[in-house]
N, C-alpha and C positions, 0 to 999 in steps of 0.2 A: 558716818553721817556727820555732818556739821549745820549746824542751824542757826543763823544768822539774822536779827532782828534790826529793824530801822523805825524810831520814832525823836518828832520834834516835839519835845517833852517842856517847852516853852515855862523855862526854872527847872533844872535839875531840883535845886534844893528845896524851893518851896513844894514839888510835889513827888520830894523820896518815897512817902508811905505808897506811893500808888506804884513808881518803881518796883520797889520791892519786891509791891504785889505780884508784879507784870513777871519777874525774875521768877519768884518763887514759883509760882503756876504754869510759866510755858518753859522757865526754861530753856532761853538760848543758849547758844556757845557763845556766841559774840552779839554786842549792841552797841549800837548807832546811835548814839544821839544831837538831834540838834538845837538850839536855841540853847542852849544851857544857863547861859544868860549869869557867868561867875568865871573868875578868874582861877588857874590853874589850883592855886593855893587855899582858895577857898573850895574846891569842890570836894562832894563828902566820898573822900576817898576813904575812911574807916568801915562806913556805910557800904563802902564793895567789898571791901575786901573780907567783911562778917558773912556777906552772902557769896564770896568766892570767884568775885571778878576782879583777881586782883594782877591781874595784867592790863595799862591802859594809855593810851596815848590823847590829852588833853591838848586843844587849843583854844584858849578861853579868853575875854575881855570882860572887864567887868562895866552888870547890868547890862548888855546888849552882847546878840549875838551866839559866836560860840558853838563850836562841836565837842565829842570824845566817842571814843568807841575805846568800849569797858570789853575785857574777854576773863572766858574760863582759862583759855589755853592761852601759849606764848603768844606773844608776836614783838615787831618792833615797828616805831615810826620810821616812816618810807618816806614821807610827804610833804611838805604846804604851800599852799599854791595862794598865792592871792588873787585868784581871780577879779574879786572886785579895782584894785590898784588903788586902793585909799588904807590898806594895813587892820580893814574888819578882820577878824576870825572867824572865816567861813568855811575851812576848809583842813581837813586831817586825813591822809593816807594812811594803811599798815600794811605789813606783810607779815602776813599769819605761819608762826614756826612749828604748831604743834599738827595736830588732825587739817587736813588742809595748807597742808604745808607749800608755801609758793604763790596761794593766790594774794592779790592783791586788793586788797579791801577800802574803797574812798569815798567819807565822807564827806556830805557836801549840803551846805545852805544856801540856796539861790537868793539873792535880797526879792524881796516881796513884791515892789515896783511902784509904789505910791498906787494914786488912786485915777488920774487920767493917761491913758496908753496914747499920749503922745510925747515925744523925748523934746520936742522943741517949747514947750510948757512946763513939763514933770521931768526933771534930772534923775529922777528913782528911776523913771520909766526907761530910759536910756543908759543908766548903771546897771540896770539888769540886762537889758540885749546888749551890753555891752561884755558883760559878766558872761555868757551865754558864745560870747565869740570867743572870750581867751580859752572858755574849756571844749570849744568846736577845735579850736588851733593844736591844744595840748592832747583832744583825744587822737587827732591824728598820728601821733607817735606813739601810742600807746603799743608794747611789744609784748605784754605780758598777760595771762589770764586775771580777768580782774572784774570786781563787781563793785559800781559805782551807785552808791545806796544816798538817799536823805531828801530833803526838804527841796523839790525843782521849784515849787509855787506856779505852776502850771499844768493847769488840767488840756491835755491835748488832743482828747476825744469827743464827740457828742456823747456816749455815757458816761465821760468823765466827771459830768457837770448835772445839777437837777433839770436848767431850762438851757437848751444849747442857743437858740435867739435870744433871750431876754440877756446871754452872759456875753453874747461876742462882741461886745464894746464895754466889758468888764474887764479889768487888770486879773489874769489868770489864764483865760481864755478867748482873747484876739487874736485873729488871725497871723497878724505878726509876731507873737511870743510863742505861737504853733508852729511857724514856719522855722522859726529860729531854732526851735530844741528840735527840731525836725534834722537840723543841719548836724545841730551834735549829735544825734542819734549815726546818721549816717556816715561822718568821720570815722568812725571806727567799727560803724556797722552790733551798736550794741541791739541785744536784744529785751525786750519788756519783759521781765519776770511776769509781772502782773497781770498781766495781757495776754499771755502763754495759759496761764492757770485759769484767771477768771475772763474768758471769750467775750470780745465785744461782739453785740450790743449791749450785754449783760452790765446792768447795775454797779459798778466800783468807786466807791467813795471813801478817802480819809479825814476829810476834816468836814468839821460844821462851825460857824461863828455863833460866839458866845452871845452874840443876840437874838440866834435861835432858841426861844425858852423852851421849844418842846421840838426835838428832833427828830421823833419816831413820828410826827402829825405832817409839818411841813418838809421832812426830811429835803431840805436844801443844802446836798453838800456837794462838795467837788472832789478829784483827785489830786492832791497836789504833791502826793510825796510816792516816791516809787524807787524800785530796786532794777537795775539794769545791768547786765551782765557781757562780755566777750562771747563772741558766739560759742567755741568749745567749753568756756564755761556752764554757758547757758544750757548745752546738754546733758548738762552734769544735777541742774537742781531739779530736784522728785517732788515739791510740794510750794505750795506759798498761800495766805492767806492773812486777814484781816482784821483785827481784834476791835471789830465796831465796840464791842461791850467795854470798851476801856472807855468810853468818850460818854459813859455814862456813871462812871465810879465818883468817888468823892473829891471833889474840888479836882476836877479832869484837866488835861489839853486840851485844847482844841482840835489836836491832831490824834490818830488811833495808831498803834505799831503794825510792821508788815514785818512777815516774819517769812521767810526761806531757810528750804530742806534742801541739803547738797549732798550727794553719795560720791564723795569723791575719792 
């Protein structure tokens, strides 16, 4: 079994204690993280390797942005892709050498898209379906089992979202940013972890905004981060779920971890 978690933990270092937490209590094999938001050198790599993630492939810029995926077991960097073409760190590949040996594991932060979904006003808006086509182009060639985990910023369901009319002329979930991860999904034909385990219509949300002051009342969240897998891979994972209760810890993300069980 290998267990594999993905959270945009928006500051590694300003919210390690809750890390930690997150490590010490579920206990993945490997984690995902994005927004890290700290350069290679500064990240608290002492801080894993006490708790025994001391295998890790960091691509970090500092103050903004930012991936790493920390493991128990080996692996090595495979990857990075600059999807964006402006030199963000957005983006960390690995291939896992211990339990799970072979698969390909790719981190990824979508840029977020400013706040009007149209690319001929908002250049955000147009860097991310832009961003959205180099990794349509790049899954195409993909030849290896592989699970493509992090931050899409796009909720692509009706229950991905609290109000599906009030959002679809929101940056997350328009029909154009649906259509588009629509296209990378089918490049290579990945499958939704998340989707697979928790059945639409069914309720799935990771994130709430921090100007929701009370989340369990107006519970207005979206899906925006998800674990998507190669189809033999995808046969392969036995579990996945949600850790809402992390988006209520001390000084939280915004975003909750999703975590996959692989019997590989």
């Amino acid at each position: 079994m290998v267990k594999i978690a993905s959270w945009n933990i928006n500051s590694v270092r300003l919210r390690m204690p809750i890390v930690e937490r997150f490590l010490t209590e579920e206990a993945p094999d490997v984690l995902c993280l994005q927004e890290i938001k700290t350069i290679e050198e500064a990240f608290p790599h002492k801080a894993f390797d006490a708790l025994g993630y001391t295998h890790r492939a960091v691509h970090g810029m500092k103050g903004y942005h930012g991936v790493a995926t920390v493991s128990r077991i080996p692996l090595k960097e495979f990857s990075r892709h600059d999807w964006q073409d402006n030199g963000e760190a957005r983006h960390v590949g690995v291939e896992l050498l211990g339990p799970g040996k072979g698969m390909i594991l790719e981190n990824v932060y979508v840029p977020a898209g400013g706040d009007e979904p149209d690319r001929t006003i908002n250049v955000k808006f147009g860097q991310k379906l832009d961003f959205l086509e180099r990794m349509t182009r790049w899954a195409e060639k993909v030849d290896r089992p592989t699970l493509i985990v992090g931050d899409f910023n796009i909720a692509p369901l009706e229950s991905d979202v609290w109000n599906h009319k009030q959002l679809l002329k929101v940056v997350s979930h328009t029909p154009i940013e649906v259509e588009t991860l629509q296209r990378f999904k089918d490049a290579h034909g990945w499958v939704d972890i998340g989707r697979e385990h928790i059945v639409a219509p069914e309720r799935y949300y990771t994130w709430w905004s921090y100007r929701n002051k009370d989340r369990h009342v107006a519970d207005r969240g979206r899906r925006l981060d998800h674990m998507w897998a190669s189809p033999e891979l995808a046969k392969q994972a036995v579990g996945h779920s949600v850790l809402e209760a992390a988006r209520d810890w001390t000084q939280p993300s915004d975003h909750v971890p999703l975590v996959t069980e692989f019997s590989l």
